[in-house]
C-alpha positions as CSV (number, residue, x, y, z in Angstrom):
1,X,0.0,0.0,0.0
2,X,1.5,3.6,-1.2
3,X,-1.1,5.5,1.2
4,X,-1.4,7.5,-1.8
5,X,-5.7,7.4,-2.7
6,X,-7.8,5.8,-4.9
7,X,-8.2,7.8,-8.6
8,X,-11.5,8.0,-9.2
9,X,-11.5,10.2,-12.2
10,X,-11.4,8.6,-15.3
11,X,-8.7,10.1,-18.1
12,X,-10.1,11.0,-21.8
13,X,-8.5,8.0,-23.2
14,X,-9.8,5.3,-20.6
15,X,-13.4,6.9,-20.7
16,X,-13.8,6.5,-24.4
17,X,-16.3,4.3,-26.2
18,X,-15.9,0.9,-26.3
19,X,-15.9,0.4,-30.2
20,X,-15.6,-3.8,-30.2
21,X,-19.2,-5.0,-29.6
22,X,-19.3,-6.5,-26.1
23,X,-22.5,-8.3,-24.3
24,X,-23.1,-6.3,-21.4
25,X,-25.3,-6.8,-18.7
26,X,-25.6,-5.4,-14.8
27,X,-26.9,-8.0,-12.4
28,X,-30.2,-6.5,-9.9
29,X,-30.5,-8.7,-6.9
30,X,-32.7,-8.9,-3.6
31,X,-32.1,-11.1,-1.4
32,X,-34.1,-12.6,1.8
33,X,-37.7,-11.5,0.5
34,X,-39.8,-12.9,3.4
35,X,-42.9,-14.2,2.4
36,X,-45.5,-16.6,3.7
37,X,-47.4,-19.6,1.2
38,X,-49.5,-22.5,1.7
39,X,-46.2,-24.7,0.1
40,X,-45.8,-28.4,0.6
41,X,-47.0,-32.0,-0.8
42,X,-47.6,-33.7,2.7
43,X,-51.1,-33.5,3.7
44,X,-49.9,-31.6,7.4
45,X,-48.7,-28.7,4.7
46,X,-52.0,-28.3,2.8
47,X,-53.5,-25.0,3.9
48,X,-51.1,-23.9,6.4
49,X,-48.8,-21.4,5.7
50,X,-44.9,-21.8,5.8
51,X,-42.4,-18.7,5.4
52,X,-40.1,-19.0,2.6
53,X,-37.1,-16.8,1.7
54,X,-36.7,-16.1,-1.6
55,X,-33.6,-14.6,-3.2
56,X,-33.8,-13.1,-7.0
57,X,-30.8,-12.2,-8.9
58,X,-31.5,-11.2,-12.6
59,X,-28.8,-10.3,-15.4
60,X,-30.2,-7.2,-17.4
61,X,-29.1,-4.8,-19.9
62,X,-27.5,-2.0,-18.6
63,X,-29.3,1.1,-18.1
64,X,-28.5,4.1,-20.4
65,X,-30.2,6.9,-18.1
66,X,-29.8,7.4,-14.5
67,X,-33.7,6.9,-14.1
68,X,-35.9,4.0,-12.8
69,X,-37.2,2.9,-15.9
70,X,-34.4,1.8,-17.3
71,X,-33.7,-1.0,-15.1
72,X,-36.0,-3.5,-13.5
73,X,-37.6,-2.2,-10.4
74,X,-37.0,-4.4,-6.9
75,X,-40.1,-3.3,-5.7
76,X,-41.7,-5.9,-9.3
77,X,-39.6,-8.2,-7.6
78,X,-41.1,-8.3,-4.1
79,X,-44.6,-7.8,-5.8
80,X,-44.2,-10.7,-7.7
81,X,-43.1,-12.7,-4.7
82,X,-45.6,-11.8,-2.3
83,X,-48.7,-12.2,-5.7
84,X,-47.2,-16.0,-5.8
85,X,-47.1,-16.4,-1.9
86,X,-50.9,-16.2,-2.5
87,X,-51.6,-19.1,-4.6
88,X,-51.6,-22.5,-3.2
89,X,-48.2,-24.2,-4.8
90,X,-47.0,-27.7,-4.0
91,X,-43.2,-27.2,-4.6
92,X,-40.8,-24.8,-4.1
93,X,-39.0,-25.7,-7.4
94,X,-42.9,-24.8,-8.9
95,X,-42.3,-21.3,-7.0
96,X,-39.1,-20.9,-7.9
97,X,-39.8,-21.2,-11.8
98,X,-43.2,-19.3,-11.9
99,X,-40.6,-16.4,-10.5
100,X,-38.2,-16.6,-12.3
101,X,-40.7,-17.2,-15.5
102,X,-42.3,-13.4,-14.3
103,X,-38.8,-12.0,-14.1
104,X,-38.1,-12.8,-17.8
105,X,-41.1,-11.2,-19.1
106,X,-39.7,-8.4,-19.2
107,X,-37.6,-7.8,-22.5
108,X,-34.4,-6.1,-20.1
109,X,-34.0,-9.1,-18.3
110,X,-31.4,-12.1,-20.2
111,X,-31.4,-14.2,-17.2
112,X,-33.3,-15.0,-14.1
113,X,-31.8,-17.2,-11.4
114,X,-34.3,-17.6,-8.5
115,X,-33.2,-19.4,-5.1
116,X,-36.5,-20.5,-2.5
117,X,-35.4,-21.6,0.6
118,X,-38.2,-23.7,3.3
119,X,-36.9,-23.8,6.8
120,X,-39.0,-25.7,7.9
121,X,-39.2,-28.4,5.5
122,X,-37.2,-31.2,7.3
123,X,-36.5,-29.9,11.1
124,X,-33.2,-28.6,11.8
125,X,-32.5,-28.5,8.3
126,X,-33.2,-25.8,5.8
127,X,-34.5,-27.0,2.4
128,X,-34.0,-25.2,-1.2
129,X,-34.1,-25.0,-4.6
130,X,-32.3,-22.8,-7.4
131,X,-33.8,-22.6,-10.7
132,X,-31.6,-20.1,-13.5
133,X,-33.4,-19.3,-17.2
134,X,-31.9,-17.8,-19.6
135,X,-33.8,-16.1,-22.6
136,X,-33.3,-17.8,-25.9
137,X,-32.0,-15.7,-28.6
């Protein structure tokens, strides 16, 4: 370490366009999205809810503005979470894709990897699922 700080100004030549084409993409994630579903095969499960944790990360294109609307909104994320915690679903991997299907509606978003965890599926263990879909080009 030269104790000298970090340069956080960019020069001319290292802020120029990038002229090779390049796939670019910015990753939005929540994480730990608390909700509450009547989840589970066994017939103790049927109507009783469970808390899940569910944890979204999605691979979109970058935004050009500085403004909301360029990206995808966390808050669509927790909507959609919460709208599914609603329905009666058997698995979590059923969950899981149904989110991550909802995520990739949206023509910004190339991939959606979805992660549902069930604490209290087995005791003293903590069951969960990942599911990743990637658009086709």
């Amino acid at each position: 370490m030269t104790g000298k700080p970090a340069r956080l100004v960019a020069t001319e030549r290292e802020s120029a366009p990038i002229v090779a084409p390049v796939a670019a993409y910015c990753q939005v994630m929540l994480d730990d999205i608390p909700v509450h579903a009547d989840i589970g095969v066994l017939s103790a499960e049927i109507g009783v809810q469970q808390p899940l944790f569910v944890h979204v990360t999605l691979d979109v294109t970058p935004p050009e503005a500085d403004e909301l609307d360029q990206t995808f909104d966390y808050r669509g994320i927790h909507a959609a979470t919460q709208a599914l915690g609603q329905e009666r679903i058997a698995l979590i991997e059923t969950f899981a894709r149904r989110l991550a299907e909802h995520c990739l509606a949206d023509r910004r978003v190339m991939v959606a990897e979805v992660r549902v965890d069930k604490p209290r599926a087995i005791p003293g263990s903590m069951a969960r699922t990942r599911i990743r879909l990637t658009r086709s080009a």
